[in-house]
C-alpha positions as CSV (number, residue, x, y, z in Angstrom):
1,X,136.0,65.6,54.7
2,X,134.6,68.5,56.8
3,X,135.3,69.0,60.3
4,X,132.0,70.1,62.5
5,X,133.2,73.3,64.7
6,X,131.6,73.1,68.0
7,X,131.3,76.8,70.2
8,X,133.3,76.6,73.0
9,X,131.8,76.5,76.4
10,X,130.7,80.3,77.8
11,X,129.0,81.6,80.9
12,X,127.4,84.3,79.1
13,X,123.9,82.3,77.4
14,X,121.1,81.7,80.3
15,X,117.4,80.7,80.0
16,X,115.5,83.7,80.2
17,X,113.6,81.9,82.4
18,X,115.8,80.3,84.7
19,X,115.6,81.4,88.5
20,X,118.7,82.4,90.1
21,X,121.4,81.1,92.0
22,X,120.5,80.6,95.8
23,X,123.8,83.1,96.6
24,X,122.6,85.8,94.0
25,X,118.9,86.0,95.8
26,X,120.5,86.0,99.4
27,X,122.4,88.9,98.3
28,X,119.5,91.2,96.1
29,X,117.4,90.3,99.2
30,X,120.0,91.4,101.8
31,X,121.1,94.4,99.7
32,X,117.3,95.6,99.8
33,X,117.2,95.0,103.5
34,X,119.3,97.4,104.4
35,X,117.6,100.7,103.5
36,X,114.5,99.2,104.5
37,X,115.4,99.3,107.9
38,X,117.7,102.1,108.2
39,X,115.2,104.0,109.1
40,X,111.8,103.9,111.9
41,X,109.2,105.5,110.6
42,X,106.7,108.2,112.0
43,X,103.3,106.7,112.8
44,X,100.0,108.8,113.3
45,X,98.7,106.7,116.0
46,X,98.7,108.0,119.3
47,X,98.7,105.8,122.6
48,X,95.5,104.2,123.3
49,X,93.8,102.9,126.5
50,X,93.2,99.4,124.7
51,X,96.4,99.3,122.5
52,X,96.0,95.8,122.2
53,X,92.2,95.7,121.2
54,X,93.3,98.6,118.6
55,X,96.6,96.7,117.7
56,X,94.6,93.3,116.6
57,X,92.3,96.1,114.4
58,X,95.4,97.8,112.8
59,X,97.2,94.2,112.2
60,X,93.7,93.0,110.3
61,X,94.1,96.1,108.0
62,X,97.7,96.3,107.1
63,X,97.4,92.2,106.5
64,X,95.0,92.9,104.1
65,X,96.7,95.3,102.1
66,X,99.5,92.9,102.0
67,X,98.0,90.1,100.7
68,X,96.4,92.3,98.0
69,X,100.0,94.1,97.4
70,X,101.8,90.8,97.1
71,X,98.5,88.8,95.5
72,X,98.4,91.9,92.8
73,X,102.8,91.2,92.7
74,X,102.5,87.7,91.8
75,X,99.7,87.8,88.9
76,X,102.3,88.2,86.2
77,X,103.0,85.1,84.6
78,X,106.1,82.9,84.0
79,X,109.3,84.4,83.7
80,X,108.0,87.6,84.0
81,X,106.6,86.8,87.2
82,X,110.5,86.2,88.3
83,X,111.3,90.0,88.5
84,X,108.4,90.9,90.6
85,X,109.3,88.7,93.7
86,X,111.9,91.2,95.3
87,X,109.7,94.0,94.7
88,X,106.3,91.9,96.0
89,X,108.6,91.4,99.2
90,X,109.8,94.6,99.8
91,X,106.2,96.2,99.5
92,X,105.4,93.6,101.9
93,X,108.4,94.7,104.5
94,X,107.3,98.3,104.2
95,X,103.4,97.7,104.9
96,X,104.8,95.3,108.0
97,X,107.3,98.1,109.4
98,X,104.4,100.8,109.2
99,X,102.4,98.3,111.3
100,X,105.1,97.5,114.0
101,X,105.6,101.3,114.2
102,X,101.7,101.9,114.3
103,X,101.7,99.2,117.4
104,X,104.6,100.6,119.2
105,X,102.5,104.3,119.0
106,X,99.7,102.7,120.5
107,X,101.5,101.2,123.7
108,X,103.6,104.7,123.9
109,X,106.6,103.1,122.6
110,X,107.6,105.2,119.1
111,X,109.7,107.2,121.1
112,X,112.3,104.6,121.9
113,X,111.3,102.5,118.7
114,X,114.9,101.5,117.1
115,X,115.8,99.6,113.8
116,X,116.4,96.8,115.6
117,X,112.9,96.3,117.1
118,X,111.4,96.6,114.1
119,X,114.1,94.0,112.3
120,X,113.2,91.8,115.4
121,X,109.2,92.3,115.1
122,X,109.4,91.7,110.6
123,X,111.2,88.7,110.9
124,X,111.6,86.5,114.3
125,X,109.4,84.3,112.8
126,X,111.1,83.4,109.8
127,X,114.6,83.5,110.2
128,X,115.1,83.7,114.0
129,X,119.0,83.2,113.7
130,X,119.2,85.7,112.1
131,X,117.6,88.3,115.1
132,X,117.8,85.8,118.0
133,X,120.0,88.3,119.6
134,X,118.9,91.6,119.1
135,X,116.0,91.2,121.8
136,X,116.9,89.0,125.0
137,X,114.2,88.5,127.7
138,X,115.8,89.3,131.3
139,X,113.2,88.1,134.0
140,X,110.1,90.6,133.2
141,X,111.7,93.1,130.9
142,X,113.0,92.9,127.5
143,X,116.4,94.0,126.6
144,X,117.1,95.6,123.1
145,X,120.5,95.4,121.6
146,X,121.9,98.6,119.4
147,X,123.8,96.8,116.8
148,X,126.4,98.6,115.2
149,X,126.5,98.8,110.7
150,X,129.0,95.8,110.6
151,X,126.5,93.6,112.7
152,X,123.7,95.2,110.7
153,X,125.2,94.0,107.3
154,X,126.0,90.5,108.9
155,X,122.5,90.1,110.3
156,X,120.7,91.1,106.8
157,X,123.3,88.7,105.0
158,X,122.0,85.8,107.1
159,X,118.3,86.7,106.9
160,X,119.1,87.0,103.1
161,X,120.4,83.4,103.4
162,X,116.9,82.4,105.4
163,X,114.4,84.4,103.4
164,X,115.9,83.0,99.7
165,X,115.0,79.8,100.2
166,X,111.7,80.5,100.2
167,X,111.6,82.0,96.9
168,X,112.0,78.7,95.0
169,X,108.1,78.4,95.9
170,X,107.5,81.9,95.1
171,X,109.0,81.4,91.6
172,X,107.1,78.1,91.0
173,X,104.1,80.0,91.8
174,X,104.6,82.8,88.8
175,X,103.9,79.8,86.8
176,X,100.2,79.4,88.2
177,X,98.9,83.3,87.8
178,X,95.6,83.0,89.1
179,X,96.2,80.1,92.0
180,X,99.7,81.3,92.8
181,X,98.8,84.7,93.4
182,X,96.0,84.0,95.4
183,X,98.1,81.6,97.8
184,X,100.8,84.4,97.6
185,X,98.4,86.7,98.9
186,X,97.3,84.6,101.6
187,X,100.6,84.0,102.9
188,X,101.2,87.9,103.0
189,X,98.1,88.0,105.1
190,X,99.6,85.2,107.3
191,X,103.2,86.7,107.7
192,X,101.9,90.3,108.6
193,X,99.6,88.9,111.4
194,X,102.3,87.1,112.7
195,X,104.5,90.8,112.5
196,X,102.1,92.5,114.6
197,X,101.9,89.2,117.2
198,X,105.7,89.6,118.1
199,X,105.4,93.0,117.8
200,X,102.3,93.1,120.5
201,X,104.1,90.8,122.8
202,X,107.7,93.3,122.4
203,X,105.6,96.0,123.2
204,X,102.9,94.6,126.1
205,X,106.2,94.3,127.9
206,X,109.1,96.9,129.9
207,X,111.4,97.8,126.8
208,X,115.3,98.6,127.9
209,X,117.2,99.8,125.2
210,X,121.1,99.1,125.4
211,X,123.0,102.4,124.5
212,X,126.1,100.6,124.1
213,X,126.6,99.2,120.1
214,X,127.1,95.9,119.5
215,X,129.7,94.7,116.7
216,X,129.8,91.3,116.8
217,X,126.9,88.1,117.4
């Protein structure tokens, strides 16, 4: 009489098209955070009489091209379509921090335009615990909190936490090319207008910058 063997159980096999873990996406997305906004960058605008007339005009553009970028992101099908979600959102991110620095030039602001502005203006809308902080309103003026690279990393970690839980949709959506890239798309559109109307209302405002760095939320 023969015995059956039966493999042992391993950690190694995994569907190839199994999403990942909640913990793993937080992380890839915080880890791709942090050089995104390490660093302001330049804009060619210069300060206009009608920044806000001009700002609506640059927020229509750049929401455009992100809804194309992310629309054009998502067309890959099925598992595939899992590998291009970080990237979709980071292309995303970089046409949205162009935008809040384009806005900030046209009210006179680039000058005193910090990381954490931008970090503020990208994603108070979806995951305001995560920024709540960084910009406190004190009577008329708005007062902008230097964080320091510890309360950088903690801040990115907890937007990780906020943005991953949307990616569940974004995956299921890889699995309609056609329909989820076009609702993709128009959620791109959606999130960038709603970039440059925080970043209008930061930048309408009197803007104090803290000089002091804070460590800890």
């Amino acid at each position: 009489m023969s015995r059956r063997k039966t493999l042992p159980p391993t950690d190694d096999v995994s569907d190839v098209g199994e999403p990942q873990a909640p913990s793993t996406v937080s992380s890839l997305i915080s880890q791709a955070l942090l050089p995104l906004i390490a660093k302001v960058p330049a804009s060619d605008e210069s300060r206009s009489a009608t920044p806000a007339d001009d700002a609506r005009q640059k927020a229509n553009a750049a929401a455009a091209k992100a809804a194309i970028t992310a629309g054009t992101l998502a067309l890959p099908p099925g598992a595939v379509g899992w590998l291009t979600i970080l990237p979709e959102m980071v292309g995303v991110w970089k046409i949205q921090k162009q935008l809040v620095a384009d806005i900030a030039a046209l009210y006179g602001k680039e000058a005193t335009l910090t990381p954490e502005q931008v970090m503020y203006c990208l994603f108070q809308h979806t995951a305001a615990q995560g920024v709540r902080d960084l910009v406190v309103r004190v009577g008329q003026r708005t007062l902008v909190r230097r964080a320091s690279p510890m309360l950088i990393g903690t801040l990115t970690r907890r937007i990780g936490t906020s943005l991953a839980k949307r990616t569940a949709g974004k995956g299921v959506a890889r699995w309609l090319p056609i329909v989820g890239a076009v609702g993709i798309g128009a959620y791109a559109y959606y999130d960038t207008a709603q970039v440059a109307a925080t970043a209008i209302e930061l930048f309408d405002g009197v803007i104090e910058v803290d000089a002091t760095e804070v460590d800890k939320k």
